[in-house]
N, C-alpha and C positions, 0 to 999 in steps of 0.2 A: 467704298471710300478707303483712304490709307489710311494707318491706324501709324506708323512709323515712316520715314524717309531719311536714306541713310547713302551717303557719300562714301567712293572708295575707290579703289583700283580692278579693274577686271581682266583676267588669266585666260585665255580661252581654253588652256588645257597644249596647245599643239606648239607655242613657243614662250619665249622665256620673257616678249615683252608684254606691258600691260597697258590700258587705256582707263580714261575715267569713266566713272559710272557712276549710277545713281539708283535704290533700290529701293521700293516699294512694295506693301501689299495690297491686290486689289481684288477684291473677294476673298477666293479662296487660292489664288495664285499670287506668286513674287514675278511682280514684272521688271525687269533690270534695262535702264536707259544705257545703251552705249550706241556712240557714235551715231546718233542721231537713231537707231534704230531700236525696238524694244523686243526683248527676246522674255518670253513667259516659261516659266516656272511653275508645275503642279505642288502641295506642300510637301505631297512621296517623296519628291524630285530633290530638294533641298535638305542641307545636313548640317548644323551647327557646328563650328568648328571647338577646338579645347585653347583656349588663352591659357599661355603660359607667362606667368611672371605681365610684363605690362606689354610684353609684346601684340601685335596687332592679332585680331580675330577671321576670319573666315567663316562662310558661306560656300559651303562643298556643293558643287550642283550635278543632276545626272550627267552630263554631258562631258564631264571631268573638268569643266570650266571651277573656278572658282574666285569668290569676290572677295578681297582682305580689303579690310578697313579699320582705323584704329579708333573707329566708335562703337566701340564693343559694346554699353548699353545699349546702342540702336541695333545692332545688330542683335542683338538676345532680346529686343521689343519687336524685330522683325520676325523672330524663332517663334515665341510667341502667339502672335498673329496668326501666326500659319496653324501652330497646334490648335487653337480654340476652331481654327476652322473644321476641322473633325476630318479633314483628308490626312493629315500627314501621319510619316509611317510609323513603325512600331518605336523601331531606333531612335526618331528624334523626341518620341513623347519619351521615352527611357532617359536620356539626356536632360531632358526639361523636368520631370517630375520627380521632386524630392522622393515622394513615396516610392516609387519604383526604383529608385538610386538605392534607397536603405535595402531594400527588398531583395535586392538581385545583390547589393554588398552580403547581407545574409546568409544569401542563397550560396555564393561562391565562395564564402570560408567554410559552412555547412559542408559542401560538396569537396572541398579542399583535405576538412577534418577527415572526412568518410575514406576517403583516397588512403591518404597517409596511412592513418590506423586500418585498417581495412584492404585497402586495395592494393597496396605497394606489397605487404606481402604477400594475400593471395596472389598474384601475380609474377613474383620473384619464387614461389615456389612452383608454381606452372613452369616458369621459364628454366631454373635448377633441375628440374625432374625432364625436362623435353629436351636438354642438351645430352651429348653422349655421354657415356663413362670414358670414352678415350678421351677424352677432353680433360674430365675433372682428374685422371690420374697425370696427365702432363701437367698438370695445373700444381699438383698436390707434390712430383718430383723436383720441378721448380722452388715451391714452397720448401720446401726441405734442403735445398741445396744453397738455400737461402739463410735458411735457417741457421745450418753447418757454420756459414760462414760467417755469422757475428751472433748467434746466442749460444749454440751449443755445442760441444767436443764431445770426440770419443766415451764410454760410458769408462768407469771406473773399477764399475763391479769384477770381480772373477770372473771369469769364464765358467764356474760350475755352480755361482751364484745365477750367471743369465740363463743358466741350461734350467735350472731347479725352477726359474719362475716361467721359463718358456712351458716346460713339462706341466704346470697347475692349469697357464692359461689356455693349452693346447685343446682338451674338452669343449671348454664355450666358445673357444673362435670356429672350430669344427662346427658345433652347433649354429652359431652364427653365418657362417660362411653356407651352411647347408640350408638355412632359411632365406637365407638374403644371395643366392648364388653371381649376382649380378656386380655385387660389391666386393672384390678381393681386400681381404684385411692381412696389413702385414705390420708386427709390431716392434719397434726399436728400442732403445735405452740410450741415452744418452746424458752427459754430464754438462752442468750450468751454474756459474754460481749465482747469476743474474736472476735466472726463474725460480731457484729452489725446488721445494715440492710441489711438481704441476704434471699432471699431462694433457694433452688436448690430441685432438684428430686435425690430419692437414687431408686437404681432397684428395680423394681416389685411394681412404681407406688403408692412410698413413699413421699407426698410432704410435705414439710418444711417450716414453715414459723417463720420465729424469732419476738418474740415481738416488735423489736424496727423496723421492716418491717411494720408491721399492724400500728406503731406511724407515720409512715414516711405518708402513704396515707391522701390525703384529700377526697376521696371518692371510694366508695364500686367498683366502674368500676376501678378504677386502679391496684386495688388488683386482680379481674376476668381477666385482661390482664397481668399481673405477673403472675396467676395463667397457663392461658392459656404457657406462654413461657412454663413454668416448665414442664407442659406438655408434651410440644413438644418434651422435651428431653426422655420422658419414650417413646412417640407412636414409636419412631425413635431409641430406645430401645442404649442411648448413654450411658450409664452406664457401659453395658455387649459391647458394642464397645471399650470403653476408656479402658476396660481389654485386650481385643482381638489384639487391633491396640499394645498397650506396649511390648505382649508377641511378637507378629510378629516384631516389631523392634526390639527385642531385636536377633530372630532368625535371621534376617537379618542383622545385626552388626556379629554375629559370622559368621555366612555364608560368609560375607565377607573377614573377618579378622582371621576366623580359631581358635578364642582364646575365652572364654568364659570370660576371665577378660579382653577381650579388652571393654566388654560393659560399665565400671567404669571408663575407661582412656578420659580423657576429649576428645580428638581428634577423636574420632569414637562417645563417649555420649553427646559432644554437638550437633553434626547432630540430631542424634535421640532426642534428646530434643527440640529443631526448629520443628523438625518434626511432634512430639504429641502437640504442640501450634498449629501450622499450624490445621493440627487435630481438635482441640478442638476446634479451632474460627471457623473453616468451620460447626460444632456441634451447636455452639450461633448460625451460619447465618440461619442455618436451624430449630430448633427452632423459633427466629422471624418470618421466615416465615408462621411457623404452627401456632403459636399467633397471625398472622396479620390473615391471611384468616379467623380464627376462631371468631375476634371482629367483621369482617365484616359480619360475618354468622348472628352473635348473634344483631347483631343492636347496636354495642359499638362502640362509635369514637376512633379510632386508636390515635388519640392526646393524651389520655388517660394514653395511654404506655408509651410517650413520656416526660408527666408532672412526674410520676411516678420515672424514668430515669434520669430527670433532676436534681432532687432534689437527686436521689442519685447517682447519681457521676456530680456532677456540675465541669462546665471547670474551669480549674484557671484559675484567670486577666491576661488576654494579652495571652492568650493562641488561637493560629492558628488553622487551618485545619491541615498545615502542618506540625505545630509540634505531632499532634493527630496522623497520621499516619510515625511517625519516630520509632527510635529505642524502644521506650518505647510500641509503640502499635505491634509493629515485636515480643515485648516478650511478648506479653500478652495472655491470655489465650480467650479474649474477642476481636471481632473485634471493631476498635473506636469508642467511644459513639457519636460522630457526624454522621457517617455514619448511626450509628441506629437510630436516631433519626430523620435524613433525610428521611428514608426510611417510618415512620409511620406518620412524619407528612407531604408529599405528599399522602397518599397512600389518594383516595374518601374513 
């Protein structure tokens, strides 16, 4: 016997017009009246459609036919029908069943989480390590020419000032170069009044040092342990990551959200923005790390690092632990300057 009957328009699938019809469950099948004839339906065979807004519903059938009617209750008491009948398929009891709806919602932020924190970079470091080196050095002269032309100028120093700190860091980039031979390091100086005391590494083993960095040092070991960080960022090849990890969020915001201007809507690009922080501080930790075992190699006191650090980013007065890791170290690109500082000056 029917359990529902439900009026509507029928699509066969092959053109754009439709006829009336009339739908029913009889057994364990949807039998659909059209034009005098009746065409049967297994429950597999039928698929609930999604109502949006008050627009009309559908009945997706295997044959790509499908029946839209705007008696959407009957239509979800025809859905129904068919599920208690115990044939229909996976999909449409997923569709029907609240439990399975929360289950698989779940399941798919679960698997979402695991992605992002997890999987975006193990995989942006596979993909950074499996591209060439001739790659990230055009990548990295680009960047610098780039650079040139809206942050940084000429260096400032003397000329027997650049020689004196070439000649300290000559030692460890040897050493460096002799371990890591795959990665040629070459180091610059240049002036900014925009960045101040900074240096950073551009791909393919570009490193940076700004004049008012070389003013900040009181001696040639703190600069070899700066240097060393910078380092760490090319061996670890974080440049061509910090591309890799972007593009994969960014396919992952769509993948999720199905819209390629959802990645600009604050509500899906702030995630992904926590995310490339998160990212990038996990880039500094590692780093450090590659600078500390490398003072320790070389017979440099890790305090070193630390004096260096101190002096540029000193804490403000009355400033905690806990305020060092509150919301202001959650957005920051660097993990807190106490923690790093901790860590160098314990380390033997």
């Amino acid at each position: 016997m029917s359990e529902a009957r439900v009026a509507g328009r029928f699509f066969d699938g092959q053109s754009s017009s439709s006829q009336a019809a009339c739908a029913t469950v009889v057994g364990d099948q949807l039998h659909l009246e059209v034009a005098g004839q009746v065409r049967r339906y297994d429950a597999d065979e039928v698929r609930l459609g999604v109502q949006v807004g008050k627009a009309s519903s559908y009945l997706h059938l295997a044959d790509g036919a499908v029946l839209e009617s705007l008696d959407v209750p009957g239509l979800q008491a025809l859905s129904r029908a068919l599920t208690r009948s115990g044939r229909s398929s996976w999909l449409q009891r997923l569709e029907v069943s609240p439990r399975l709806i929360v289950c698989s919602l779940v399941a798919v932020v679960a698997f979402s989480w695991l992605g992002v924190v997890y999987g975006v970079p193990w995989l942006s470091n596979q993909i950074a390590h499996a591209l060439p080196v001739e790659l990230e050095r055009h990548l990295g002269e680009q960047s610098l020419d780039a650079l040139d032309g809206f942050w940084t100028g000429p260096s400032d120093l003397t000329e027997a000032r650049q020689q004196e700190v070439l000649a300290a860091m000559a030692p460890h980039l040897r050493a460096m170069q002799q371990a890591y031979p795959k990665h040629p390091l070459q180091l610059h100086f240049r002036s900014s009044d925009s960045l101040g005391a900074n240096a950073f590494a551009l791909p393919g083993g570009h490193l940076i040092f700004t004049d008012e960095m070389v003013a900040l040092a009181e001696h040639d070991e703190e600069l070899a342990a700066v240097l060393a960080h910078e380092v760490g960022h090319v061996i670890h090849r974080h440049g061509l990551r910090n591309v890799v990890q972007s593009s994969l969020l960014v396919f992952v915001m769509v993948s999720l959200t199905g819209d390629i201007s959802a990645a600009s809507d604050i509500t899906t690009g702030l995630p992904a923005l926590l995310a490339n922080l998160s990212y990038q501080r996990d880039m500094e930790t590692e780093a450090d790390g590659f600078a500390l075992t490398f003072l320790q190699q070389q017979g440099i006191a890790p305090q070193r690092f630390a004096d260096i650090m101190t002096r540029l980013d000193p804490p403000s007065e009355g400033e905690s632990d806990d305020a060092a890791s509150g919301l202001g170290s959650f957005l920051s690109t660097h993990p807190p300057t106490p923690e790093r500082l901790q860590r160098f000056q314990t380390a033997d």
